[in-house]
C-alpha positions as CSV (number, residue, x, y, z in Angstrom):
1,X,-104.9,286.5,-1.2
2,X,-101.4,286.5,-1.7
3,X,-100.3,287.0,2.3
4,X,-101.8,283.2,3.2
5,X,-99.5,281.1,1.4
6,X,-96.3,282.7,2.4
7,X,-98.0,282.8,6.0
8,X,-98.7,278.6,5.6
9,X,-95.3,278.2,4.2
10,X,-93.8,280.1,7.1
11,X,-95.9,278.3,9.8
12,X,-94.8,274.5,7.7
13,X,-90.9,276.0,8.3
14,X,-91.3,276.9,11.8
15,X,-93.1,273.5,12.6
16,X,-90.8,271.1,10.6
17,X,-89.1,268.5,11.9
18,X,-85.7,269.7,11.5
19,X,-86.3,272.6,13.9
20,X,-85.3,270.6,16.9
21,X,-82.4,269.3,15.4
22,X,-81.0,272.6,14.4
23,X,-81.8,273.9,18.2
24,X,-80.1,270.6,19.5
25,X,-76.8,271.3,17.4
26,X,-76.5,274.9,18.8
27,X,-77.7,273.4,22.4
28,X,-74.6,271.0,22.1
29,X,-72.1,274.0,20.7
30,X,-72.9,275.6,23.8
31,X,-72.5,272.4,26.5
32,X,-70.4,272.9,29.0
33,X,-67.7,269.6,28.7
34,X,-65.4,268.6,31.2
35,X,-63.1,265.5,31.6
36,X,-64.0,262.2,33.5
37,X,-61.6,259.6,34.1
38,X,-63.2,255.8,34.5
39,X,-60.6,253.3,36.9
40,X,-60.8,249.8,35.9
41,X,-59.4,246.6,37.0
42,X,-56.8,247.0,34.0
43,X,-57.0,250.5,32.4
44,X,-57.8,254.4,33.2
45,X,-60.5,255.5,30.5
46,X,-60.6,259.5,29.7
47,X,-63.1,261.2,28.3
48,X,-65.1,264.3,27.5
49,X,-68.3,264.5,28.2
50,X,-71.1,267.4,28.2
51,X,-72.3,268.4,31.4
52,X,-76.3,268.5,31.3
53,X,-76.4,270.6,34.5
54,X,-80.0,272.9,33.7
55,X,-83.1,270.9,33.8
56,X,-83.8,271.6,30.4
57,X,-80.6,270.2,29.6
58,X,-81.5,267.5,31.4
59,X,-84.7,266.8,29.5
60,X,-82.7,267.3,26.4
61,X,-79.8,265.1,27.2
62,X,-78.7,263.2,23.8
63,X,-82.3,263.6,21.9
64,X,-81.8,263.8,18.4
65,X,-78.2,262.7,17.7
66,X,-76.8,261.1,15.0
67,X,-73.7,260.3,16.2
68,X,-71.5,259.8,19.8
69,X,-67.5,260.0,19.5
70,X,-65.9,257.1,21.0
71,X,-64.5,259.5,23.8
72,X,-67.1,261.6,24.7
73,X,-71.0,261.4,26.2
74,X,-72.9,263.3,28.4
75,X,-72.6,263.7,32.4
76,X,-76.1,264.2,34.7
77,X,-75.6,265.2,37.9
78,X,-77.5,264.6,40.5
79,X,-77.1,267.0,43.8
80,X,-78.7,265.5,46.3
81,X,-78.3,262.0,45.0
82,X,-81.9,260.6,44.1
83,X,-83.0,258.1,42.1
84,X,-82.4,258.5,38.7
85,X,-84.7,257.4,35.8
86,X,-84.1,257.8,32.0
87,X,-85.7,256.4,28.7
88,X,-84.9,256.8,25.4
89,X,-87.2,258.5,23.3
90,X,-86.1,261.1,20.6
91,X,-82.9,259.2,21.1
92,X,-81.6,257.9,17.5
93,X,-78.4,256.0,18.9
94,X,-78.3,253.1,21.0
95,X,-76.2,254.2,24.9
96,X,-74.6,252.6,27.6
97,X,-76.8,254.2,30.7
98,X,-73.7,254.4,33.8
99,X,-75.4,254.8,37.2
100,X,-72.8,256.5,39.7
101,X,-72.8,256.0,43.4
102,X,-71.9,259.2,45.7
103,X,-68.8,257.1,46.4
104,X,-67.8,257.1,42.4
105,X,-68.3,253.5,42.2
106,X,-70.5,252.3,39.4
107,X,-73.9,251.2,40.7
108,X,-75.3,249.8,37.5
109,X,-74.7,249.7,33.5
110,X,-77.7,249.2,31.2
111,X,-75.7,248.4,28.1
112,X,-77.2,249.2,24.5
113,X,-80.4,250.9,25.7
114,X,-82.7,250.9,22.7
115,X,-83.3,254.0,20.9
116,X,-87.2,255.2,20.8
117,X,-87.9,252.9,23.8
118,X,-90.5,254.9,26.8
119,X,-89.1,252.2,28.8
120,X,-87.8,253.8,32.1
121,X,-84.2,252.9,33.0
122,X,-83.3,253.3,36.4
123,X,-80.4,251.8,39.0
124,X,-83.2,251.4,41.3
125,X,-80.7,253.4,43.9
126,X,-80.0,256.9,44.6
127,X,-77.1,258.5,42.4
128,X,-74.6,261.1,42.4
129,X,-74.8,260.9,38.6
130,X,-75.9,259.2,35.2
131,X,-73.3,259.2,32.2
132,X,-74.1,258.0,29.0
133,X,-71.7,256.7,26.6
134,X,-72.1,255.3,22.6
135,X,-73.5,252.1,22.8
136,X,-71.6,249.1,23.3
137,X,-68.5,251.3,24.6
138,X,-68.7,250.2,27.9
139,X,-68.3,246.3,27.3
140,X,-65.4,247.5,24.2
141,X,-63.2,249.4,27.3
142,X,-63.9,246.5,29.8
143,X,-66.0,248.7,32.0
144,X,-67.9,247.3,34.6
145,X,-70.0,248.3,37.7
146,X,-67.7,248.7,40.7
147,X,-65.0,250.8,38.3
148,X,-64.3,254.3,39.8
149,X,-65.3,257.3,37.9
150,X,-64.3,261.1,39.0
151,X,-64.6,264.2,36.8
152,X,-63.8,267.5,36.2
153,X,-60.6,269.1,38.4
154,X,-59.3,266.8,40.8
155,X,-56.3,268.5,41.4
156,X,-58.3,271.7,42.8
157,X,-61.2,269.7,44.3
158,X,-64.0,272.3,44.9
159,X,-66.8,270.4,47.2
160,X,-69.8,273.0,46.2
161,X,-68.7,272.4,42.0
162,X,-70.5,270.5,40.4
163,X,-68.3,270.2,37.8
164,X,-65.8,268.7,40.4
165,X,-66.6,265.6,41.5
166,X,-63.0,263.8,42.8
167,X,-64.2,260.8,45.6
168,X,-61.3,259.4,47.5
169,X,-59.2,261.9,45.7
């Protein structure tokens, strides 16, 4: 009788909640990051962001943190462009949502998304990419759509890279 309660308390430990989180933390030690550089009408904003390039990273994007450094955030690309769509749930920090035309404009901004909300958030457009900052850092730095946004190595632009993305550069 013995072996069923150290079997239920294994099966409780594998299925608590803290499993994801501890998966997400190693997830994140292992992201690829590269810089990105946002052009504004007064300022160039640098930052370092994780590149969610899998589609599992892609599902996982930002679920589960706690926290966003004011300089960093996560990077989705999109190869071919297509329309985009994103919501929030698992998500336990508000985000600015940055929709990225294949020009490196910025299509749209949805400031402060909610976190927990199934609403879909979307530019409505097809994208080259999504990045998502801490909330309320896009409106701190003055970003706004139409600002230029390029990332990883534009001084060795490599067209089939993903991690290279250097418009007009």
């Amino acid at each position: 009788m013995k072996p069923l309660p150290l079997l239920l308390a294994t099966l409780l430990t594998a299925c608590s909640p803290s499993a994801p989180k501890a998966e997400n933390a190693t997830a994140a030690a292992r992201q690829t990051t590269i810089p990105l550089t946002i052009r504004t009408a007064k300022a160039t904003h640098r930052f370092t962001v994780e590149v969610a390039l899998t589609e599992k990273q892609q599902e996982q994007g930002l679920m589960f943190r706690k926290l966003l450094a004011p300089d960093s955030g996560m990077l989705f690309p999109m190869s071919p462009p297509r329309t985009a769509s994103f919501w929030m749930k698992n998500t336990l920090i508000p985000l600015d949502m940055l929709f990225i035309h294949t020009d490196g404009s910025i299509a749209y901004i949805k400031a402060n998304a909610a976190p927990y909300s199934r609403e879909p958030v979307s530019a409505g457009i097809p994208v080259a990419a999504v990045l998502e900052l801490r909330g309320g850092r896009a409106a701190e730095l003055g970003i706004r759509e139409g600002d230029r946004v390029d990332w990883g190595d534009c001084s060795r632009p490599a067209p089939s890279d993903p991690l290279n993305f250097c418009p007009g550069g």
